[in-house]
C-alpha positions in Angstrom: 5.7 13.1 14.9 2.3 14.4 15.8 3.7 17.4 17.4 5.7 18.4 14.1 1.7 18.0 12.5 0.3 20.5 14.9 3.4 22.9 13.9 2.1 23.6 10.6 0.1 26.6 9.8 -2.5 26.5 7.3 -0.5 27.9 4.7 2.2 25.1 5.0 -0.6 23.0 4.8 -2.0 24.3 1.3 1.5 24.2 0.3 2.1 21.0 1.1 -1.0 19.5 -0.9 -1.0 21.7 -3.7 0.3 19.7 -6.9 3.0 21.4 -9.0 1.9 22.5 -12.6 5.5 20.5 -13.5 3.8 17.2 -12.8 0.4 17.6 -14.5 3.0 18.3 -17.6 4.8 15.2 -17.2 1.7 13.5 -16.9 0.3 15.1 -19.6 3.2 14.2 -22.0 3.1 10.4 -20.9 -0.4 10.5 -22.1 -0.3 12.4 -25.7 3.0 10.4 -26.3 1.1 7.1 -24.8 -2.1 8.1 -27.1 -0.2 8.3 -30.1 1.9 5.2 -30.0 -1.6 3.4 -28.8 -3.0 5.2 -32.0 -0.2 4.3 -34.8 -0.3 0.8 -33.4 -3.9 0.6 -33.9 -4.2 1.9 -37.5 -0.6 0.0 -39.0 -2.2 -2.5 -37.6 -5.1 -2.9 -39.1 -7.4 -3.4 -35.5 -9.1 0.4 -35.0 -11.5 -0.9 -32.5 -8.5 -1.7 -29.9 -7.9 1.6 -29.8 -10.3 2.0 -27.1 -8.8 -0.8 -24.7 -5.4 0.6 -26.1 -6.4 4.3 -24.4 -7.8 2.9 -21.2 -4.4 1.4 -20.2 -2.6 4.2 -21.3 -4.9 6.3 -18.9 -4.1 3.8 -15.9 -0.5 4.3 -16.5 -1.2 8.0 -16.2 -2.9 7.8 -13.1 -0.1 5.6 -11.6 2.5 7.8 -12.4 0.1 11.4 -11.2 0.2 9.4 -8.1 3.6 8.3 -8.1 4.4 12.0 -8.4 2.2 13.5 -6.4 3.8 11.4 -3.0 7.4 12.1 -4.1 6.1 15.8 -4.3 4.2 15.7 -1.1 7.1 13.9 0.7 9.9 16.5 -0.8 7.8 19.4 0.3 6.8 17.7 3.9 10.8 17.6 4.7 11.0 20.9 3.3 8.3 22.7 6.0 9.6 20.3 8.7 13.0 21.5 8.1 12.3 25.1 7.7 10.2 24.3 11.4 13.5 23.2 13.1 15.5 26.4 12.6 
């Protein structure tokens, strides 16, 4: 394992933990979608000031899935170097 580390170059490397624009959409989706419903709830109602608490949990569930997505992303591209490396 440590000698298939040593086999990337830098640019593998960069690659590898660069994030794909694909995910900050998803991410980005989840949280106007997540925002929104958090809002309407809010305002029908009738208890505004939640909102607040409402749009901090939303952002955790972000931030969950961002990571979630960044590992599958990383992994995914890790197999991908390491299999171009073998041929």
């Amino acid at each position: 394992m440590l000698d298939q580390k040593t086999r990337r170059t830098p640019r593998d490397q960069v690659y590898i933990d660069s994030t794909s624009f694909e995910v900050y959409m998803i991410v980005g989706t989840i949280f106007v979608l997540g925002f929104t419903a958090v809002f309407a709830l809010t305002v029908l109602l009738h208890v505004e000031p939640l909102i607040w608490p409402g749009s901090l949990l939303v952002i955790g569930l972000c931030y969950f899935v961002l990571t979630v997505l960044q590992k599958r992303e990383q992994a995914a591209k890790i197999r991908e170097v390491d299999g171009e490396a073998v041929r």
